[in-house]
C-alpha positions in Angstrom: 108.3 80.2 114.0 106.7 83.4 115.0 104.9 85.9 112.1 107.7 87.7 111.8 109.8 85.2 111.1 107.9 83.8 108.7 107.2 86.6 106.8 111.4 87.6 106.9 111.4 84.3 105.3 109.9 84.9 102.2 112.6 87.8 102.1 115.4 86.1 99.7 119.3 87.8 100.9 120.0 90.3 98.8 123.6 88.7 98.8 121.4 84.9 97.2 119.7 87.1 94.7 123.3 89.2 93.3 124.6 85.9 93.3 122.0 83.7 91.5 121.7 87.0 88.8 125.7 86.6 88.3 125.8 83.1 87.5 123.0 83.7 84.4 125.1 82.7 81.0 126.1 85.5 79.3 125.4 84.2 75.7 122.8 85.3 73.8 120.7 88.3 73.6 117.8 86.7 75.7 119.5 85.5 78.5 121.4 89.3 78.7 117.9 90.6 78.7 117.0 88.4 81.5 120.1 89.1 83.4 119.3 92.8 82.8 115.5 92.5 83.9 117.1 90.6 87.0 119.2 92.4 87.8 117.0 95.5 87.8 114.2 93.9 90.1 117.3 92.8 93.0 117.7 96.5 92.9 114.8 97.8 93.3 113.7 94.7 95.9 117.0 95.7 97.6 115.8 100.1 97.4 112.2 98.9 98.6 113.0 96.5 101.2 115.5 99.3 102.6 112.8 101.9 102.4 110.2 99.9 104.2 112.9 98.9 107.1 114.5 102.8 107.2 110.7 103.9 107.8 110.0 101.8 110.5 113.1 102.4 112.3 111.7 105.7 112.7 108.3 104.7 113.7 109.8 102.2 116.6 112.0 105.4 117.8 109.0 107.6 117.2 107.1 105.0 119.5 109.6 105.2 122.2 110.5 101.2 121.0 113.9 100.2 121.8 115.4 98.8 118.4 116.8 95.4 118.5 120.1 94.3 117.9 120.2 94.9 114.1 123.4 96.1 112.1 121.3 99.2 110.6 120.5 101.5 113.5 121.5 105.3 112.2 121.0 107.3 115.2 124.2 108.5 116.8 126.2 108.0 120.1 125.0 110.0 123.1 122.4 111.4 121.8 118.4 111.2 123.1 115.9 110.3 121.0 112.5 112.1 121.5 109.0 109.5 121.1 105.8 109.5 121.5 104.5 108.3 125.3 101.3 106.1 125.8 98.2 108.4 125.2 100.5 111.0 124.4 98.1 114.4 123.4 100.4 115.0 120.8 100.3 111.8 118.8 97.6 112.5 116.4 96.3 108.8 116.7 95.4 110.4 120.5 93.5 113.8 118.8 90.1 114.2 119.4 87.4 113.0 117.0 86.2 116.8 116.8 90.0 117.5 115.9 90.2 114.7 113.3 86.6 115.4 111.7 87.4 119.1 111.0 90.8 117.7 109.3 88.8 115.3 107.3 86.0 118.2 106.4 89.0 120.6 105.2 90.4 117.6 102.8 87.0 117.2 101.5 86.9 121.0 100.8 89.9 121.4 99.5 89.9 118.7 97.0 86.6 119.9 96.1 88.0 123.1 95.0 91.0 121.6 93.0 88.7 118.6 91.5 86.0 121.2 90.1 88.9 123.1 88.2 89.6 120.0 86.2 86.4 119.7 84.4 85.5 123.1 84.6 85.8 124.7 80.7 83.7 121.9 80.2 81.1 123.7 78.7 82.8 127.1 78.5 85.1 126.1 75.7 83.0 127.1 72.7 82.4 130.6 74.1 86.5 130.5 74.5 86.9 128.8 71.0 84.5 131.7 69.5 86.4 134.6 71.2 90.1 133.3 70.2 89.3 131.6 66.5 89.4 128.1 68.0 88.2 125.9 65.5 89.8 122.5 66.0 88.5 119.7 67.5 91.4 118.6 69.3 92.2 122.1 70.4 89.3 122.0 72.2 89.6 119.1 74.6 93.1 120.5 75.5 91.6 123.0 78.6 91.1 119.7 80.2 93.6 117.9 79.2 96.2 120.5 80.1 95.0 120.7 83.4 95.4 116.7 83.9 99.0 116.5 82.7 99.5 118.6 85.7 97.4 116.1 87.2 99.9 113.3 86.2 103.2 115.0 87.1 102.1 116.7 90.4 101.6 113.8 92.5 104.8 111.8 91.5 106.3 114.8 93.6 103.7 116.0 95.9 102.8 112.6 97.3 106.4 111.3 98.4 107.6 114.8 99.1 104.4 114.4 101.5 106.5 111.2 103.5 109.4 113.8 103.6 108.6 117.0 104.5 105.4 117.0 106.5 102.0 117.6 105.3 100.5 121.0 106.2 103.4 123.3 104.4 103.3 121.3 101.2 98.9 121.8 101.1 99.6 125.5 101.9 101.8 126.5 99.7 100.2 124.0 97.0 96.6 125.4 97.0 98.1 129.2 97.3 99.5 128.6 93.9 96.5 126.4 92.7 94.6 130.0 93.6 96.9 131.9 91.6 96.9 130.2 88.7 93.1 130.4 88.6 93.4 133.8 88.7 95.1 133.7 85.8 92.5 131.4 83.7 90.3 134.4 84.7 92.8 137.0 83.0 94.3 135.2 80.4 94.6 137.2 76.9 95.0 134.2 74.6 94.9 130.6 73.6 98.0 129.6 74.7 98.2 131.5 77.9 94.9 129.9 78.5 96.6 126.7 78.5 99.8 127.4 80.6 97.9 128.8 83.5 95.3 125.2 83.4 98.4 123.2 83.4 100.0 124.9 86.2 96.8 124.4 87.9 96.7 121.0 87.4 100.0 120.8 88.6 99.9 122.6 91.7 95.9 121.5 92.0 96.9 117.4 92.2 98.4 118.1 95.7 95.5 116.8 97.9 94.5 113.8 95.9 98.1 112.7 97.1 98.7 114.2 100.2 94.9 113.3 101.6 94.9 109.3 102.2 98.8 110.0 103.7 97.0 112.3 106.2 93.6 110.0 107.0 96.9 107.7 107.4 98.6 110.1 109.9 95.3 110.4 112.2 93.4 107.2 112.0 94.9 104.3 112.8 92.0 102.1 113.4 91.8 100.5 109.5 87.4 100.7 109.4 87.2 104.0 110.9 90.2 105.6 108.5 88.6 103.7 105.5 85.1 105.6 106.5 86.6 108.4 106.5 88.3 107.7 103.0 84.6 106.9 102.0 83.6 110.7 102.4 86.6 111.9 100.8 85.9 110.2 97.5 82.5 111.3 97.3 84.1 115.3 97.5 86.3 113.9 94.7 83.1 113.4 92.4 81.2 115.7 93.8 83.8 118.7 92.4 83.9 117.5 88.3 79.9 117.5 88.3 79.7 120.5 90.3 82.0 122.5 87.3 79.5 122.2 84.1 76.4 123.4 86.3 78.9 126.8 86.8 80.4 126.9 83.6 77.1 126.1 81.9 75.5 128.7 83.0 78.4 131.1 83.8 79.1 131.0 79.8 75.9 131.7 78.6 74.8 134.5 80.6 77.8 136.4 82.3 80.4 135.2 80.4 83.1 132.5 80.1 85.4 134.3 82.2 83.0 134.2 85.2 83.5 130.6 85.3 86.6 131.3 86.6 86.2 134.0 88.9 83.5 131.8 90.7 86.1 129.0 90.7 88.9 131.8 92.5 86.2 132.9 95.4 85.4 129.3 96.1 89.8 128.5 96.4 90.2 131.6 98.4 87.7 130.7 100.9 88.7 127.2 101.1 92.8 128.6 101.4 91.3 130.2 104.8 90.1 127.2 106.8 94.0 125.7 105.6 95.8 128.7 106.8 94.2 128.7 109.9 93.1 125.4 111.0 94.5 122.7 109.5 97.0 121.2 111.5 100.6 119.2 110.4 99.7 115.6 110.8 102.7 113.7 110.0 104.0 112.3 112.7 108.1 112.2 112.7 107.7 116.3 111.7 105.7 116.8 115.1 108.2 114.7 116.9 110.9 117.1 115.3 109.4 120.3 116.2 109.0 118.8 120.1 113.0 118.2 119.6 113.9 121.4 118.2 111.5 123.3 120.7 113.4 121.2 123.8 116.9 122.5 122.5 116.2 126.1 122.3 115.4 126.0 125.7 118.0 124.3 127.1 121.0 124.4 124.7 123.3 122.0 126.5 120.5 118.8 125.8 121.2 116.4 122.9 117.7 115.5 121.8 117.0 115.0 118.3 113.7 113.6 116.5 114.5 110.1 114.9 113.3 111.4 111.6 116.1 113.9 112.1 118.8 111.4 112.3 117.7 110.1 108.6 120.2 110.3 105.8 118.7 113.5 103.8 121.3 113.8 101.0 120.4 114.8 97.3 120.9 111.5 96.4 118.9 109.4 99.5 116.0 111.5 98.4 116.3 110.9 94.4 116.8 107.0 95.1 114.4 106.6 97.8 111.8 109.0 98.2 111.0 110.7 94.5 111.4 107.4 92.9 108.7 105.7 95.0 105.9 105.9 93.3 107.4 105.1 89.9 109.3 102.3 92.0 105.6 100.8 92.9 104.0 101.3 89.9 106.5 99.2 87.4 107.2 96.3 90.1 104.4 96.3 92.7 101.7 94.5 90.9 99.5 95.3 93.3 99.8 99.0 92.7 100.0 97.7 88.4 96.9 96.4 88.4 95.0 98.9 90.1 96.4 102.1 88.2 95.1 100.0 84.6 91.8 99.3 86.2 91.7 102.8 88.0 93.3 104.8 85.1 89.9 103.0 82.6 87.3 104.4 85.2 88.7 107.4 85.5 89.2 108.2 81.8 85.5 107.6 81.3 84.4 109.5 83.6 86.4 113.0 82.1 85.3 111.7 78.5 81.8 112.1 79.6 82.5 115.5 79.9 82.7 115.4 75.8 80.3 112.5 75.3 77.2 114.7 77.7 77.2 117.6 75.2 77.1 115.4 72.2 74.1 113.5 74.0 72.1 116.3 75.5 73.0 119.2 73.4 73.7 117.7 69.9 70.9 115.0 69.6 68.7 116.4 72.5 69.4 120.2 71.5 69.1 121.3 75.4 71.3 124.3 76.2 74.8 124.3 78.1 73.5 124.7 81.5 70.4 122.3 81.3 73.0 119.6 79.5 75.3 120.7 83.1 72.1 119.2 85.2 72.0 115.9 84.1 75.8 115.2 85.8 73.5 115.7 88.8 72.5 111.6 88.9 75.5 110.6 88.8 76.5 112.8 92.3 72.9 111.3 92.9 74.7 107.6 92.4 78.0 108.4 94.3 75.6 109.5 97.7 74.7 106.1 96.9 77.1 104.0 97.3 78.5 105.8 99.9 75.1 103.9 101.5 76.0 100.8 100.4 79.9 101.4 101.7 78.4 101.8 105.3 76.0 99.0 104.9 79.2 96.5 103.9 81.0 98.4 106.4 78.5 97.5 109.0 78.3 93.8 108.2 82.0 93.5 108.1 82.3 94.6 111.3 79.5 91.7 112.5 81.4 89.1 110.9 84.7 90.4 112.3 82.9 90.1 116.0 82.3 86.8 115.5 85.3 85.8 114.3 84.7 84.6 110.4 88.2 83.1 109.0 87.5 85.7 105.9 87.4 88.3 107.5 91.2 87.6 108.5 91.7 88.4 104.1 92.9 91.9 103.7 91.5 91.3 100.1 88.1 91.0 101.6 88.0 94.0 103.8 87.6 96.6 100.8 87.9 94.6 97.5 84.1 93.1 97.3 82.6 97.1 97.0 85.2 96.9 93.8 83.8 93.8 92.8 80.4 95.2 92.8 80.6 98.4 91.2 82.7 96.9 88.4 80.3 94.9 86.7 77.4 98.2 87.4 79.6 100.6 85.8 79.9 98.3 82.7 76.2 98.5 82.5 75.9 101.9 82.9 77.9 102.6 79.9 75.6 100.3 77.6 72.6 101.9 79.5 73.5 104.8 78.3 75.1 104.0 74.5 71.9 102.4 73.6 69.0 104.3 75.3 70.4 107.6 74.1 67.8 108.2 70.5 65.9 110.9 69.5 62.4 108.9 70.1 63.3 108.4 73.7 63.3 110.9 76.1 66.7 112.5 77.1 65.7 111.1 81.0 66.0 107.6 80.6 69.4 108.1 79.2 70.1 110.5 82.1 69.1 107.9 84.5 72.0 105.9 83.3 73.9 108.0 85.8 72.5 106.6 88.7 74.1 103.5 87.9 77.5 105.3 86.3 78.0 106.8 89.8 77.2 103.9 92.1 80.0 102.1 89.8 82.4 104.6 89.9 82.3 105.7 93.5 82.7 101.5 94.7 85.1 100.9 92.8 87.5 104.0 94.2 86.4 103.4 97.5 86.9 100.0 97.6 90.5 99.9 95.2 91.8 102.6 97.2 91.3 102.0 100.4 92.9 98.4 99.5 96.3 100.3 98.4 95.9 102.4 101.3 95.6 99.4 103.6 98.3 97.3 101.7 101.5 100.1 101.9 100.4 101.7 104.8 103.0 104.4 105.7 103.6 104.2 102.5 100.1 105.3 101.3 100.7 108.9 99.9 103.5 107.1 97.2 101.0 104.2 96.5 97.6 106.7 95.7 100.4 109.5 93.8 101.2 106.2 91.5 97.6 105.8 91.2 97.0 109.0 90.7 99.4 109.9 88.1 98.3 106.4 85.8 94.8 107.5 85.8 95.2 111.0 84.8 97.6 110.3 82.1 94.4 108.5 80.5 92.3 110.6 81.1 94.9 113.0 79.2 95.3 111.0 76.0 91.6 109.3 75.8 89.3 112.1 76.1 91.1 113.4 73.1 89.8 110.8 71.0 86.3 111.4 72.4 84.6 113.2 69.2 86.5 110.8 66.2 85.2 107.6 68.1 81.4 109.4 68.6 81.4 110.5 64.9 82.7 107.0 63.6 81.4 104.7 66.1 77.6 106.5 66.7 76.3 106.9 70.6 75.9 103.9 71.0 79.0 101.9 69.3 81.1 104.2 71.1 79.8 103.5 74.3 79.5 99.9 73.7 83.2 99.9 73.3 84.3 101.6 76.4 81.9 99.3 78.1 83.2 96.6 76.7 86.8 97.6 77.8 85.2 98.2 81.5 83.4 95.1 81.6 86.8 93.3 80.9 88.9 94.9 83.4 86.0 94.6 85.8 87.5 91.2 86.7 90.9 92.9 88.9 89.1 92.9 91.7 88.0 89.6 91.3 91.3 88.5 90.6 92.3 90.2 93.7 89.8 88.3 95.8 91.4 85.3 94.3 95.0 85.7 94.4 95.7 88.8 96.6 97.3 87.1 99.4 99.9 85.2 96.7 100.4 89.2 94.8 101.2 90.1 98.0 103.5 87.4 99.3 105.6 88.6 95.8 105.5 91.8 96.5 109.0 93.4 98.2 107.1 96.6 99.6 104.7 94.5 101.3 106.5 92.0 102.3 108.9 94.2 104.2 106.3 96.0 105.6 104.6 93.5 107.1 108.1 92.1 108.9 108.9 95.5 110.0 105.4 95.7 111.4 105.2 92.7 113.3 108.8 93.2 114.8 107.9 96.7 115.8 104.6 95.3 117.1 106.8 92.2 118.9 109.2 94.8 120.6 106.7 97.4 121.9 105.1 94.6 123.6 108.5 93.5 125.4 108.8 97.5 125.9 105.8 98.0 127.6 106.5 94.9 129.9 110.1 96.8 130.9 109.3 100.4 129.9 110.0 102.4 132.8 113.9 102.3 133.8 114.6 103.1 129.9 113.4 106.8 130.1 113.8 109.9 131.4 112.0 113.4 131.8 108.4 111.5 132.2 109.4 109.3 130.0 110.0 111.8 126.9 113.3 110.2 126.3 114.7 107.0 124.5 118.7 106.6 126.0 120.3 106.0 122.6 122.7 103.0 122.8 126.0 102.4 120.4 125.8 101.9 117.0 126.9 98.0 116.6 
């Protein structure tokens, strides 16, 4: 039996799975509930497994594979479908590394810009509090918070819309608005206008952290070279939060608040001109349709159509399919589960230090705004880092891959070990910091504690992303927008409760606790490296992926054997046969 066979296999009919949820008994309330709950999964196995196959129809067509002899081929009689040809300058697998490298350099800007805006009243809020009568505690967490419940609702529709529209447009028009809203942070006249314009930016800001891995995705297909790349883009991710209380530190309390955020509009502006101008589309089946639109307005009379044109693209295919994605992995992929929990932890830490700094540095240290800013710097210091320690696993991965050790065959083991050790060091951090932070002990050694806080952080994104990005694939924009929406709607509701736990808990009980909860969900990964290949083998997304893969993989190796009489026009042309 070949791999593709075996992993159909594990694919239950969807006919088996109505038929064993029919004959449940319908009496009593907990065996409707497990009909229900039954019932529900078949569905969504049934909307997944349809999604994963639909996709790859179009990557075989896209390929220049001739499909098989399945009942689901959508394209149409007579008509030509337009692929990609062996080295193919188009295919952006075949760009240049100088090409791909400027791509990658305007992600990292980019997300820079949007990632500073989150955290960046940090430590202008009291000047904004003072001028508008703020006085509540709660109130004042809300400039960040606002911002990330953009953060949570953008990429549920930026990140799929990504899958369906193309990549370049969506960035475009994304960070325009992201800049306009900014602008109106700078001019806001109140408190609650305040707030409106930091939750459209959140909003319209979240559009890279979803849109990125999808195109590192589109350009690099080799998995260690794309997961580098990944690498750099995470430490831009850090790089922007720690970057925002040096600004707004010192912005505040010499030029004024509003300064903050005029610094914050030149730095979008100039980072909207290298996107305008030099970032190309990446996503494959919308470059394939642009070749087909541009070979039918000069001839009229040729039938040639894109594959990804041929899709089904009704309100309702979209709604089903596409929007529901990443809500579709994130309640049934426990994959994609377990990492937003883990994810969503880490990254609500890391915006409730934002709170937790000032009460350190400024309200037991009495250091001013921007000096309190500066000591974020270690923990960039710690994410440069592990970015060190990424290559040097990198490196010895590759050795061991060379010579042909069985584990490196583990997808798990690929990425998941950096997860594994940054876990436990973030813990450590946390309690590093909680109990070194007194008023007999100089304000550096609890500073220091973001050495390790970075290292933590930064391994365990690299390495639990770059898993979900090698897991789903084609599918990697919907898996980090689930992601990314979990996390941020923790880091919404947690930093809220960031002065009440510090004035009931003390530095260092409050700490203790959320290393605590770190140190307990440090063992994912783990758990990961233990039973990944089974959470993966019950996974429908993954499991259909990998079948569709290794068919695709099985028939472009028969094409390339006959490839040759099948084409036409060099070889631009798959002939279309029948629909069965």
């Amino acid at each position: 039996m070949s791999d593709s066979d075996s992993v159909k296999g594990q694919l239950q009919p969807l006919q088996e799975i109505s038929t064993r949820i029919s004959q449940h008994s319908s009496h009593g309330a907990p065996v409707r509930k497990e009909k229900t709950l039954g019932q529900f999964s078949a569905i969504v196995r049934i909307i997944s497994t349809e999604d994963a196959e639909s996709r790859y129809r179009t990557e075989e067509a896209d390929n220049g594979i001739q499909a098989g002899n399945d009942s689901n081929r959508h394209f149409v009689h007579d008509k030509k479908i337009v692929s990609w040809e062996p080295d193919d300058k188009e295919n952006p697998y075949n760009w240049s590394n100088t090409r791909k490298a400027m791509i990658t350099i305007i992600a990292m800007l980019t997300v820079i810009n949007t990632t500073m805006g989150s955290s960046l009243p940090s430590m202008a809020v009291p000047f904004m509090a003072r001028e508008w009568g703020v006085t509540s505690d709660i109130q004042m967490v809300l400039p960040i918070s606002t911002f990330l419940i953009g953060y949570v609702l953008g990429p549920l529709l930026w990140g799929p819309l990504s899958e369906h529209i193309g990549r370049r447009d969506l960035t475009v028009v994304a960070l325009f608005l992201f800049v306009l809203w900014t602008l109106g942070c700078a001019l806001s006249p109140n408190w609650p206008a305040f707030l409106i314009f930091r939750f459209l930016c959140g909003a319209f800001g979240s559009a890279p952290i979803a849109v990125v891995s999808g195109q590192l995705a589109d350009i690099y297909e080799d998995t260690m070279i794309r997961g580098r790349a990944l690498s750099y883009f995470m430490v831009a991710t850090v790089c922007g939060p720690l970057l925002a209380p040096i600004i707004s530190g010192f912005c505040s309390t010499t030029i004024g608040w509003r300064w903050t955020f005029w610094v914050a509009l030149i730095y979008g502006s100039s980072t909207l001109f290298p996107v305008l101008f030099f970032l190309p589309e990446t996503y494959a089946p919308v470059l394939l349709t642009r070749r087909a639109q541009k070979l039918r307005k000069a001839d009229p009379t040729v039938r040639v159509y894109a594959a990804f044109e041929l899709e089904e693209k009704e309100l309702k295919q979209v709604v089903t399919k596409v929007l529901t994605r990443p809500i579709r992995m994130i309640s049934t992929e426990s994959i994609v589960t377990a990492t937003c929990i883990y994810l969503a932890l880490v990254y609500a830490i890391f915006y409730i230090s934002f709170g937790a700094f000032p009460i350190i540095f400024q309200g037991l240290y009495g250091l001013s705004p921007g000096v309190a800013g500066l000591l974020f710097l270690p923990i960039f210091g710690g994410s440069t880092i592990a970015l060190g320690i990424f290559f040097a696993w990198d490196y010895y991965l590759q050795r061991c891959q060379e010579q042909n050790r069985p584990w490196t065959k583990k997808e798990e083991y690929r990425r998941i070990p950096l997860a594994a050790i940054g876990g436990p060091i973030f813990a450590i951090s946390l309690f590093w910091l909680g109990f070194s932070a007194k008023a007999d002990v100089p304000y550096v050694v609890p500073s220091l504690a973001g050495i390790g806080f970075g290292i933590g952080y930064q391994l365990t994104f690299i390495g639990m992303l770059n898993y979900l990005t090698d897991a789903y694939e084609i599918f990697a924009a919907s898996a980090n927008a689930a992601a990314s929406s979990a996390r941020s709607l923790l880091a919404v509701v947690l930093p809220l409760a960031t002065a009440p736990m510090f004035q009931r808990l003390g530095i260092s009980g409050a700490l203790s606790l959320l290393g605590g909860l770190s140190l307990l969900l440090c063992t994912i990964p783990f758990i990961f490296l233990w039973k990944g290949e089974r959470l993966r083998a019950g996974s429908a997304f993954c499991i259909a992926l990998k079948a569709s893969k290794l068919e695709m993989q099985r028939r472009a190796e028969q094409e390339m054997e006959k490839r040759g009489g099948n084409t036409i026009s060099g070889g631009v042309f798959q002939e279309e046969k029948e629909v069965a």
